[in-house]
C-alpha atoms as an extended CHARMM CRD file, in Angstrom:
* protein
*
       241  EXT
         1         1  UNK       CA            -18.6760000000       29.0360000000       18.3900000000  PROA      1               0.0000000000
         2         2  UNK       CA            -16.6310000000       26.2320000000       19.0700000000  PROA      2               0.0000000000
         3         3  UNK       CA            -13.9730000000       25.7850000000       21.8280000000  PROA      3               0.0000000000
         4         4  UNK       CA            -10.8420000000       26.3680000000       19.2800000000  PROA      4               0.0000000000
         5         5  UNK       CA             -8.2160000000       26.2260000000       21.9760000000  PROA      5               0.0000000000
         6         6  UNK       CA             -9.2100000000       22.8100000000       23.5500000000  PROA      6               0.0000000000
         7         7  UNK       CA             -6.0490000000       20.9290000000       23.7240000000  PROA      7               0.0000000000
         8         8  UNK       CA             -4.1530000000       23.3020000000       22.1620000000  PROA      8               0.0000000000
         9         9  UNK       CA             -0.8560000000       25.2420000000       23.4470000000  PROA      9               0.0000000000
        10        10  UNK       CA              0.0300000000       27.0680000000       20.3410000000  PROA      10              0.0000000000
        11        11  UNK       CA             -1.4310000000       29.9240000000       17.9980000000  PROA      11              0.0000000000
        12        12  UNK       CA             -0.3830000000       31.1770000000       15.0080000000  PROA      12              0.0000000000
        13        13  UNK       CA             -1.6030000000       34.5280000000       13.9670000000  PROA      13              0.0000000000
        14        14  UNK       CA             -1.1350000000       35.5790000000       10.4110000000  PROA      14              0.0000000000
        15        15  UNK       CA             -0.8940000000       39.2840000000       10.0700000000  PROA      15              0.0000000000
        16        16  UNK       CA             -1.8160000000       41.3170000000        7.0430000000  PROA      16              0.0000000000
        17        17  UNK       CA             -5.5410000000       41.1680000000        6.6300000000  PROA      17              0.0000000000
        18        18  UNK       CA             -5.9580000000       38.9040000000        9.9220000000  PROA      18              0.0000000000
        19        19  UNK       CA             -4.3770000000       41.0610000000       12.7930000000  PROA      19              0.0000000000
        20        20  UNK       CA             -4.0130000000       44.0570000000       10.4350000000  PROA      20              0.0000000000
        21        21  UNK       CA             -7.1670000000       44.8130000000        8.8400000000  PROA      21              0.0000000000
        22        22  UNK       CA             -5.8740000000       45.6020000000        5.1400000000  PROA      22              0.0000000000
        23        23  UNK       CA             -6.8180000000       45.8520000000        1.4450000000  PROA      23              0.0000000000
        24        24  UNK       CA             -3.8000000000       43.7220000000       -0.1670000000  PROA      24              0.0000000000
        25        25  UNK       CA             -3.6090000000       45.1990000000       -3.0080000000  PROA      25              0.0000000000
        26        26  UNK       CA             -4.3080000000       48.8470000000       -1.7210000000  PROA      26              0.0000000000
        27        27  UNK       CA             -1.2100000000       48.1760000000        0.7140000000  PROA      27              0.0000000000
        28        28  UNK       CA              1.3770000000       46.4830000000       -1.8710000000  PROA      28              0.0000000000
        29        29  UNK       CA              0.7380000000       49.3240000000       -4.4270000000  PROA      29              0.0000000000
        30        30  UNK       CA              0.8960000000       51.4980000000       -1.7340000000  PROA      30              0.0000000000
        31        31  UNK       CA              4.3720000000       49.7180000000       -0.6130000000  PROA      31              0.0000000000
        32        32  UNK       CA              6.0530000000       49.9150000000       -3.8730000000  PROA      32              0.0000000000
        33        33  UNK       CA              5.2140000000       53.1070000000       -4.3290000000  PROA      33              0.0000000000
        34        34  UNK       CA              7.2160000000       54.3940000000       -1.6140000000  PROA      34              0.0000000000
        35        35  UNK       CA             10.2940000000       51.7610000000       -2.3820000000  PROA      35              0.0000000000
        36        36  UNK       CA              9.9210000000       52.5120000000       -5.5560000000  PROA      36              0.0000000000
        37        37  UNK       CA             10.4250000000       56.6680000000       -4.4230000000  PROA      37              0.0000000000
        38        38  UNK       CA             13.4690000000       55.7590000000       -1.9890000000  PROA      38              0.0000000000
        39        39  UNK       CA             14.9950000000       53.2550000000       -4.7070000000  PROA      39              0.0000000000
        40        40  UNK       CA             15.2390000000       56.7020000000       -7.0260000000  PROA      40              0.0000000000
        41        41  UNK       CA             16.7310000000       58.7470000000       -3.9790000000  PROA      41              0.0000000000
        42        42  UNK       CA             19.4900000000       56.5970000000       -4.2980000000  PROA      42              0.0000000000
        43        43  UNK       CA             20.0500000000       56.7910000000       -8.2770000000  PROA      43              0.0000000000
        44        44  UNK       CA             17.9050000000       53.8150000000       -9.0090000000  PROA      44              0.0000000000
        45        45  UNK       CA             15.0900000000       53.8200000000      -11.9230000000  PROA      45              0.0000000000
        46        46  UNK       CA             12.2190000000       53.3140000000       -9.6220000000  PROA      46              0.0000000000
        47        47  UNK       CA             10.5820000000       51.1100000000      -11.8650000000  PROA      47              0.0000000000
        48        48  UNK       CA             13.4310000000       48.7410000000      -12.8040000000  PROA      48              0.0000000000
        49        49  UNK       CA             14.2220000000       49.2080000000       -8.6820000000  PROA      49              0.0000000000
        50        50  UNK       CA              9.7790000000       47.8110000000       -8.0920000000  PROA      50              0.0000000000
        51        51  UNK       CA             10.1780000000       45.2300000000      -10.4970000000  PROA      51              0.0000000000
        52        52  UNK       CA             13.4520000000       43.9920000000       -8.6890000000  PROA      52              0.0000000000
        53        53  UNK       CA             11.7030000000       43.8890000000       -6.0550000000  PROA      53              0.0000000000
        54        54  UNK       CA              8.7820000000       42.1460000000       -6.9570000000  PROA      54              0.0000000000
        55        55  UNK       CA             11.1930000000       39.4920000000       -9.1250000000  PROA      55              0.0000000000
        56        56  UNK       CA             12.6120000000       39.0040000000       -5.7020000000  PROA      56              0.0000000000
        57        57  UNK       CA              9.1740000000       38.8770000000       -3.9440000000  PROA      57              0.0000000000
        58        58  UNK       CA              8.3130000000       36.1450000000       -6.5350000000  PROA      58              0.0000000000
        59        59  UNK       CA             11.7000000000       33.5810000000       -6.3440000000  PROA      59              0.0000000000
        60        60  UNK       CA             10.3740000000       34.0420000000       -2.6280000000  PROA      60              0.0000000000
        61        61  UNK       CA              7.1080000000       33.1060000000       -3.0740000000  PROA      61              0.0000000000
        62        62  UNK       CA              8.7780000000       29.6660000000       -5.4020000000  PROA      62              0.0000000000
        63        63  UNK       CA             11.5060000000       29.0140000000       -2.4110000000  PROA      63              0.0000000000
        64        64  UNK       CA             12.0110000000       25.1680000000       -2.2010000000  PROA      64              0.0000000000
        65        65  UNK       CA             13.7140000000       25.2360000000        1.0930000000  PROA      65              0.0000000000
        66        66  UNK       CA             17.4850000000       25.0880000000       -0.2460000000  PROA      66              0.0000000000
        67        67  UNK       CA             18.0680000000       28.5470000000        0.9840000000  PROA      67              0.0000000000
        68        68  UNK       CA             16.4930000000       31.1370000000        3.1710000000  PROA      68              0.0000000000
        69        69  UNK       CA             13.9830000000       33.4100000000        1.7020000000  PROA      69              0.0000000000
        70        70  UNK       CA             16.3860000000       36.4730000000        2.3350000000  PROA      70              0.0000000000
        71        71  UNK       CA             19.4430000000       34.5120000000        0.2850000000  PROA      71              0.0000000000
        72        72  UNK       CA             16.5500000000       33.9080000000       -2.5060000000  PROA      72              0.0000000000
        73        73  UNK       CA             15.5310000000       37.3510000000       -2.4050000000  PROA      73              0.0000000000
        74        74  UNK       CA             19.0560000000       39.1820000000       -2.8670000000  PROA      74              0.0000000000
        75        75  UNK       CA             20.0050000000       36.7740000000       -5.0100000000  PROA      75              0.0000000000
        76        76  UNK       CA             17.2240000000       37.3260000000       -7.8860000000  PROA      76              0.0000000000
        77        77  UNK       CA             17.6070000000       41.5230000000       -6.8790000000  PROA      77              0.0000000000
        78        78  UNK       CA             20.8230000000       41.4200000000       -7.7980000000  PROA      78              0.0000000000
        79        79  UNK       CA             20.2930000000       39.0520000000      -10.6920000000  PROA      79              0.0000000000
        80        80  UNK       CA             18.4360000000       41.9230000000      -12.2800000000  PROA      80              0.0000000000
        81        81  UNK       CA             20.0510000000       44.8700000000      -11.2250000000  PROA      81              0.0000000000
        82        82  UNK       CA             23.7060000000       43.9580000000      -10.7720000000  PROA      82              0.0000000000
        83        83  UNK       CA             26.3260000000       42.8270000000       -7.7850000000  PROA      83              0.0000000000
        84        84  UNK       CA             26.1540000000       46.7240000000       -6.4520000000  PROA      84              0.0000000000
        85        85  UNK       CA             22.4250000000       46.3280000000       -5.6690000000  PROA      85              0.0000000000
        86        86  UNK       CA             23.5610000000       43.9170000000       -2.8360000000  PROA      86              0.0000000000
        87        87  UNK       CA             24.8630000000       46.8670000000       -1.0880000000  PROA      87              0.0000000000
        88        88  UNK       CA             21.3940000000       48.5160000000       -0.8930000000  PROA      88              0.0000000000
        89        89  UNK       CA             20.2270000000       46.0780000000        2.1700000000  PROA      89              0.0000000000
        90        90  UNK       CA             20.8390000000       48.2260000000        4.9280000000  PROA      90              0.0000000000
        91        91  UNK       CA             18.8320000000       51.2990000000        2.7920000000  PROA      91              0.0000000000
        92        92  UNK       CA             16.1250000000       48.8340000000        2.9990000000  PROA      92              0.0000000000
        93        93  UNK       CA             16.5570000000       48.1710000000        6.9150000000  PROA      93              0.0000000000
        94        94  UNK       CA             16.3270000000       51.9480000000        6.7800000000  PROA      94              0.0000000000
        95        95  UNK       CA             13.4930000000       52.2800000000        4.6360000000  PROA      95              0.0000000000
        96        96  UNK       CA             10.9800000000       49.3940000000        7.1770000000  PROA      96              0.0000000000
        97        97  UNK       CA             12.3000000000       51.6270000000       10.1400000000  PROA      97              0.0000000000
        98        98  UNK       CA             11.1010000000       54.8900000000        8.6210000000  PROA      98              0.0000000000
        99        99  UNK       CA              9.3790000000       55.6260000000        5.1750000000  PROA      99              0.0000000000
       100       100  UNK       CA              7.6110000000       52.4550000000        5.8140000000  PROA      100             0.0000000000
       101       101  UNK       CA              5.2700000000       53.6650000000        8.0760000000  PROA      101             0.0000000000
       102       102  UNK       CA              3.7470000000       56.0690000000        5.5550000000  PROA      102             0.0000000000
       103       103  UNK       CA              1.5860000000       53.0720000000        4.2850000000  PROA      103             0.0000000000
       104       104  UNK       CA             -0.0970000000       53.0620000000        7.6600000000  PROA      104             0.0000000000
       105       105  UNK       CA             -2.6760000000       54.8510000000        6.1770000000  PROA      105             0.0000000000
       106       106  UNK       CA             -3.8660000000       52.2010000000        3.7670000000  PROA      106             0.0000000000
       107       107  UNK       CA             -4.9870000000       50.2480000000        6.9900000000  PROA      107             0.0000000000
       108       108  UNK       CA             -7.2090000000       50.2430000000        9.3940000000  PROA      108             0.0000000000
       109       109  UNK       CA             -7.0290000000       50.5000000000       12.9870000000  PROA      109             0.0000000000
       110       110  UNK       CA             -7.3020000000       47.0490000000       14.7590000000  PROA      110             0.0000000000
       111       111  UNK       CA             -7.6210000000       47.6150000000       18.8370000000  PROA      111             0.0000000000
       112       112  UNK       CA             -8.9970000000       43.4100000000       19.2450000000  PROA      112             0.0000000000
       113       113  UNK       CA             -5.8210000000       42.5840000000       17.9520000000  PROA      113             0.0000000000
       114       114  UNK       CA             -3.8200000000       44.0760000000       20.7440000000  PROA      114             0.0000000000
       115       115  UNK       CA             -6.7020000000       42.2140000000       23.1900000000  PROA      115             0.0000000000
       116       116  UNK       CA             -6.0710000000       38.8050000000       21.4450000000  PROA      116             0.0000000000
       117       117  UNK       CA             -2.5460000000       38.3860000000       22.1310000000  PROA      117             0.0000000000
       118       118  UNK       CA             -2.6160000000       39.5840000000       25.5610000000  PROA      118             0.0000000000
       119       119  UNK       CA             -5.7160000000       37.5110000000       26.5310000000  PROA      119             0.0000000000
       120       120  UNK       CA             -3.7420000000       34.4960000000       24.4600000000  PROA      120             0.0000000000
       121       121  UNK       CA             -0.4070000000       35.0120000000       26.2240000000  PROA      121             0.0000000000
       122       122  UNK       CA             -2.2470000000       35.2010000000       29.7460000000  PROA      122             0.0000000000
       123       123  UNK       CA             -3.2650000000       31.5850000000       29.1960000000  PROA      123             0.0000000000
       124       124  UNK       CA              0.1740000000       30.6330000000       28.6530000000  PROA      124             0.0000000000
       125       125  UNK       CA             -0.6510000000       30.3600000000       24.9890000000  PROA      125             0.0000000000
       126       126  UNK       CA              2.3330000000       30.3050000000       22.7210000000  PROA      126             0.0000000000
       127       127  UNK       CA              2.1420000000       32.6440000000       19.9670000000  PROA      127             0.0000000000
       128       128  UNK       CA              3.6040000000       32.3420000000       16.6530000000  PROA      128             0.0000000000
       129       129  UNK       CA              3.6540000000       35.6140000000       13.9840000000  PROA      129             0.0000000000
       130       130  UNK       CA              2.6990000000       33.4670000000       10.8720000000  PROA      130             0.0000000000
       131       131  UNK       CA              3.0990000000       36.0320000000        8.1680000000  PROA      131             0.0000000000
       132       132  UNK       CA              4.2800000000       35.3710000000        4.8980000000  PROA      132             0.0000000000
       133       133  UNK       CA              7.7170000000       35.9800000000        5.2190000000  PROA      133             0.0000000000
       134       134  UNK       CA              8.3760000000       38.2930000000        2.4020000000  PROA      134             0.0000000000
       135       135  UNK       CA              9.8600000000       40.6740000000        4.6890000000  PROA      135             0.0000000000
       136       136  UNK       CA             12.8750000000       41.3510000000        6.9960000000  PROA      136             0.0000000000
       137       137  UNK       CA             12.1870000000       40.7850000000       10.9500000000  PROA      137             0.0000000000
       138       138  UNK       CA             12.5430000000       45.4850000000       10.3220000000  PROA      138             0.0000000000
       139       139  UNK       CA              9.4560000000       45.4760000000        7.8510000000  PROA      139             0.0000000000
       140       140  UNK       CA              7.2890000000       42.8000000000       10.4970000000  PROA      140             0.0000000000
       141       141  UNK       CA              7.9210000000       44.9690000000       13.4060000000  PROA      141             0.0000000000
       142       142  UNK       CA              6.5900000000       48.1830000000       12.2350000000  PROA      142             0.0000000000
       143       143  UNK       CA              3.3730000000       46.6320000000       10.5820000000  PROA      143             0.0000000000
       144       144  UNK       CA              2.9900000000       45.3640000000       14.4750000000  PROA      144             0.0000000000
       145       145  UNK       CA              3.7380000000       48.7340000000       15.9440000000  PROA      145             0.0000000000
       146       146  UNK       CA              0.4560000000       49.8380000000       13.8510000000  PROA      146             0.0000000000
       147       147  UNK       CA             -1.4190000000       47.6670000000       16.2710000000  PROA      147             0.0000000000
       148       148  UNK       CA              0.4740000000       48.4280000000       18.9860000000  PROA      148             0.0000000000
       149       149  UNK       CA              1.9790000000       45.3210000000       19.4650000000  PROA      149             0.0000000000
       150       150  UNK       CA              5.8530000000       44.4640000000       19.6370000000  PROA      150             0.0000000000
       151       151  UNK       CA              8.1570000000       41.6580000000       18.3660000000  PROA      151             0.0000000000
       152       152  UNK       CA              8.4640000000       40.1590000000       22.0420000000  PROA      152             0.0000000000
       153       153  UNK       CA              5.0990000000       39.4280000000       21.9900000000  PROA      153             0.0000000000
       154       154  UNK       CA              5.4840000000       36.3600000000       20.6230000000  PROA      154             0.0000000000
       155       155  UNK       CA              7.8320000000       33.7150000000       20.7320000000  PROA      155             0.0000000000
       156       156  UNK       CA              8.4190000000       33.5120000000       17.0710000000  PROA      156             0.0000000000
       157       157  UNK       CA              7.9960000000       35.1320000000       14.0330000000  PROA      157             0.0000000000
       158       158  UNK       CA              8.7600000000       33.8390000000       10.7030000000  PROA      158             0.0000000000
       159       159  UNK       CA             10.7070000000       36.4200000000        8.4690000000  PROA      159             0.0000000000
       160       160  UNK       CA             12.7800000000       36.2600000000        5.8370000000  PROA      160             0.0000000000
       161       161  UNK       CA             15.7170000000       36.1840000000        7.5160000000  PROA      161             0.0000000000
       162       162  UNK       CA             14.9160000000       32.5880000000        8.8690000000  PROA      162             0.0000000000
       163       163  UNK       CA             12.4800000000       30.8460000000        6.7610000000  PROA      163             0.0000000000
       164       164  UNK       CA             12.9460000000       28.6140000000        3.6980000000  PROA      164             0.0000000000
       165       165  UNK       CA              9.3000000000       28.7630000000        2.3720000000  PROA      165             0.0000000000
       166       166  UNK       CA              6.3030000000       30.7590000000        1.5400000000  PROA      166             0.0000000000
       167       167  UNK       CA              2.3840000000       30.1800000000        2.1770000000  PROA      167             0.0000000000
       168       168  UNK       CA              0.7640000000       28.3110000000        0.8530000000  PROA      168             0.0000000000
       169       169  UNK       CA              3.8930000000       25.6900000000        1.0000000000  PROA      169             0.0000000000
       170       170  UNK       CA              2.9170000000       23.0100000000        3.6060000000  PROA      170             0.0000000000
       171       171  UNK       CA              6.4350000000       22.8770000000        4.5720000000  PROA      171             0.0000000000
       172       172  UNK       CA              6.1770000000       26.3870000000        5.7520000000  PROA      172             0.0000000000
       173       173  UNK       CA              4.2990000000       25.3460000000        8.2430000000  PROA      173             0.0000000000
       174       174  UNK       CA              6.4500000000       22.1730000000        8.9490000000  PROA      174             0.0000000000
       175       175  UNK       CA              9.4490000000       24.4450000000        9.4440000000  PROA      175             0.0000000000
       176       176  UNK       CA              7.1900000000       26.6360000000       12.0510000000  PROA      176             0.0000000000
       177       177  UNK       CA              6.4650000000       23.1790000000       13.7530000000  PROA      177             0.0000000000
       178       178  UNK       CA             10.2860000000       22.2560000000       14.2790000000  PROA      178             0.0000000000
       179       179  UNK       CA             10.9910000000       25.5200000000       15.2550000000  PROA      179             0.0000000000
       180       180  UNK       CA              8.4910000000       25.9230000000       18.3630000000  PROA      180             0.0000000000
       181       181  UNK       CA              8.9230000000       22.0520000000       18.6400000000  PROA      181             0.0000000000
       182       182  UNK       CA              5.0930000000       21.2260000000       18.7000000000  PROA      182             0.0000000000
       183       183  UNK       CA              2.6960000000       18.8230000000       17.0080000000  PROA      183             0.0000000000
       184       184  UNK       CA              0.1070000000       20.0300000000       14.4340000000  PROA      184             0.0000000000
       185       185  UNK       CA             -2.8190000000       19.1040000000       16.7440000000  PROA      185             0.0000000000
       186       186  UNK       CA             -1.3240000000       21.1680000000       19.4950000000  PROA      186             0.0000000000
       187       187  UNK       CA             -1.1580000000       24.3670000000       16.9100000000  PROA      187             0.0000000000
       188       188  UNK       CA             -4.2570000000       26.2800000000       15.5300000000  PROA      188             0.0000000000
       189       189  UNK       CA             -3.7820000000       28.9690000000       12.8390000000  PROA      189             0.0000000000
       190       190  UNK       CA             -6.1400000000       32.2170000000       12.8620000000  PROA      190             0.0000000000
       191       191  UNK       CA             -5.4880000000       33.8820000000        9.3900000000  PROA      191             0.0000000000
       192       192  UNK       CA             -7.6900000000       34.9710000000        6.6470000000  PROA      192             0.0000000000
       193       193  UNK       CA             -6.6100000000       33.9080000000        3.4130000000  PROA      193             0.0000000000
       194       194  UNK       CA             -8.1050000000       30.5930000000        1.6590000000  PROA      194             0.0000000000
       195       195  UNK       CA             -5.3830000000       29.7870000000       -0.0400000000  PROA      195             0.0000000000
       196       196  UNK       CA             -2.1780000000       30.5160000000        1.7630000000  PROA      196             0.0000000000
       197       197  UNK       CA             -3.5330000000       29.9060000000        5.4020000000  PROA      197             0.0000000000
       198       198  UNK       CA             -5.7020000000       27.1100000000        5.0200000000  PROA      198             0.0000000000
       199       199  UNK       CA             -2.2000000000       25.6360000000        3.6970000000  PROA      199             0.0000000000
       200       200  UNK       CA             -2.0380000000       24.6800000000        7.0290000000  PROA      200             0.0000000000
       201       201  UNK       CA             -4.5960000000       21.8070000000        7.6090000000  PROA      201             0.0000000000
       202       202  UNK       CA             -1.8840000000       20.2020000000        5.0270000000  PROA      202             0.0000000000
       203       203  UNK       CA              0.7800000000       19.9190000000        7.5120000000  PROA      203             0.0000000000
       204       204  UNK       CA             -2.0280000000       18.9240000000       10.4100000000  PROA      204             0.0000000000
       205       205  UNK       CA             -2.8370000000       22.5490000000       11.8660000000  PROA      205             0.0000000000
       206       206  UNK       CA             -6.2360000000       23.1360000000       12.5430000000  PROA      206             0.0000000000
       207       207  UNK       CA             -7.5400000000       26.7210000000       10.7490000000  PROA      207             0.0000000000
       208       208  UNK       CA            -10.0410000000       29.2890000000       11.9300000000  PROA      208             0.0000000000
       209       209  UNK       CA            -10.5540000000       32.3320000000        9.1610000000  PROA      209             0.0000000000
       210       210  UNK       CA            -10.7580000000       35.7970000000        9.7940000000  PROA      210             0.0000000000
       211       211  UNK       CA            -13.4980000000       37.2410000000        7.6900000000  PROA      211             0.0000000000
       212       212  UNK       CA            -12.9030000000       40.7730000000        7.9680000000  PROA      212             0.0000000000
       213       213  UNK       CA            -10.7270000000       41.0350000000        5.1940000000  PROA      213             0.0000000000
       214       214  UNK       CA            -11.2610000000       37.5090000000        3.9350000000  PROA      214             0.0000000000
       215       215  UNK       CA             -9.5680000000       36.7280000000        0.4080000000  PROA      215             0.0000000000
       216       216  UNK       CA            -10.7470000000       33.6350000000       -1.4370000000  PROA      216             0.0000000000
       217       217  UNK       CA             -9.8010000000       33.9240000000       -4.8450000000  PROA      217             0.0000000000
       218       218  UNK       CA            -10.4150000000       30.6270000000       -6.3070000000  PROA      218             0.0000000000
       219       219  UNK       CA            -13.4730000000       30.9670000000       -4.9270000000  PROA      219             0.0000000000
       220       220  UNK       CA            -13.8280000000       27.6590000000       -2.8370000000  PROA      220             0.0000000000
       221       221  UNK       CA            -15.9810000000       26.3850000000       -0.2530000000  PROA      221             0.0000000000
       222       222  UNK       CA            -15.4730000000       27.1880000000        2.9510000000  PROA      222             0.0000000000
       223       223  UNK       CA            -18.7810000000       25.9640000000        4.4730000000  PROA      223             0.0000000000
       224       224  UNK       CA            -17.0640000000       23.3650000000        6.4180000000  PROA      224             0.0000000000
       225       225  UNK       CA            -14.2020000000       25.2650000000        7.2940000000  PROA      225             0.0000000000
       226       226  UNK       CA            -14.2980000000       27.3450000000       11.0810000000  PROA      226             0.0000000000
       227       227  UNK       CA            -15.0440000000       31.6130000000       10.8870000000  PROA      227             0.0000000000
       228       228  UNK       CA            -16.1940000000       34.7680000000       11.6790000000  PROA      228             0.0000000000
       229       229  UNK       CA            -15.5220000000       38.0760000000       12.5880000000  PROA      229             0.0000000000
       230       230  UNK       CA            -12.6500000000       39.1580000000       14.6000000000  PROA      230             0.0000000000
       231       231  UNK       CA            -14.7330000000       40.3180000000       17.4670000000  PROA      231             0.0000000000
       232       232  UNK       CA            -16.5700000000       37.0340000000       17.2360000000  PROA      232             0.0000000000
       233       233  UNK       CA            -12.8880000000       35.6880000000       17.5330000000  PROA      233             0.0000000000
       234       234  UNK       CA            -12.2220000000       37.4190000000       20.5280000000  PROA      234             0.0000000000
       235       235  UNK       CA            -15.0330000000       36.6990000000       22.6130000000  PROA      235             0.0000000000
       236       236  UNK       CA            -14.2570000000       33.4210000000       22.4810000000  PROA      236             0.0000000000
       237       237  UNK       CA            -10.1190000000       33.7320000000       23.3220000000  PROA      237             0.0000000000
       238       238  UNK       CA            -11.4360000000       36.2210000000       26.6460000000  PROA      238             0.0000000000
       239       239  UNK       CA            -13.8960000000       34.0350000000       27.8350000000  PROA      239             0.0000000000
       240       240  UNK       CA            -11.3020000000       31.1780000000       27.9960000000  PROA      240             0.0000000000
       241       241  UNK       CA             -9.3790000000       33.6730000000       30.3600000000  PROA      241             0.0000000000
């Protein structure tokens, strides 16, 4: 396998399906099932509360930068349930800190991912949490304590409190670049999705796929394109130690 950190000083790790081994679709069902169940604790039809949410999810997913994804999200939630819904942000901060963790068991268990960013970080790498930010910096951080791992260990993380854009938007990455003030050919980006991480190689960034959990639903060729395993991954981040 080929050096992937010659000349770089930068990594960015996407997370569901690359550092957390994950069926997608398991997990989201799984995820607005249990909003869906606190939404109706607090007098909310739980389907008109998931399909808030996932209106939300989607004007996300469209962002074109003149707001943050968190002002985009709130402001289509609201759009279809009313102004009160606003008030239900800090339930949700409560709900990532607690009933959140319920659809750990819709993962798996991931022990080379807590390896990878220690091994990374003893290089003096710097390492970016490159997940789709759908979610509040609360939701990110428990999905990391599943592996173990902790917001500190990295130097950024893109949430939806502070980004503008979604994967596969090239200017996601472009904001991620301004932000850690680097160059694309410094970066490299170790996800697992086709679409939304090879995004990436349009803003300049260099992409290695995960295949564990590899999604590539338009089905396109990926001969050219760097991958393997995890553990394939690994061996080659420790023996640069």
């Amino acid at each position: 396998m080929k050096d992937f950190l010659k000349g770089k000083s930068t990594v960015l790790f996407d997370l569901d399906g690359t550092l957390l081994p994950m069926n997608l679709e398991e997990f989201t069902n799984t995820y607005f099932a249990l909003i869906g169940k606190r939404g109706e604790a607090l007098g909310y039809d739980p389907k008109e509360l998931v399909n808030a949410v996932w209106q939300g999810t989607k004007a996300m997913m469209k962002n074109d930068g003149s707001m943050t994804n968190h002002d985009r999200f709130w402001q289509m939630f609201s759009h279809q349930l009313g102004e009160k819904a606003l008030a239900l942000e800090p339930c949700f901060d409560e709900f990532y800190e607690n009933e959140f963790h319920k659809a750990k068991a819709v993962t798996r268990e991931n022990p080379l991912a807590k390896r990878a960013v220690e091994a990374l970080r003893q290089k003096g790498i710097t390492l970016v949490l490159a997940t789709n930010p759908l979610f509040p910096l609360t939701g990110i951080a428990s999905r990391l304590s599943w592996l173990g791992l902790k917001k500190e260990d990295f130097s950024y993380i893109t949430t939806y409190e502070a980004s503008s854009y979604c994967k596969p938007d090239p200017r996601y990455f472009e904001e991620i670049l301004k932000a850690v003030k680097k160059q694309p050919e410094e970066c490299l980006m170790i996800g697992n999705d086709a679409e939304e991480d090879l995004a990436a190689q349009k803003a300049g960034i260099e992409v290695y796929l995960v295949t564990d959990c590899l999604i590539n639903s338009r089905e396109k060729d990926l001969s050219q394109v760097p991958k393997g395993s995890f553990s394939e991954l690994l061996k080659v981040l420790e023996s640069k130690i």
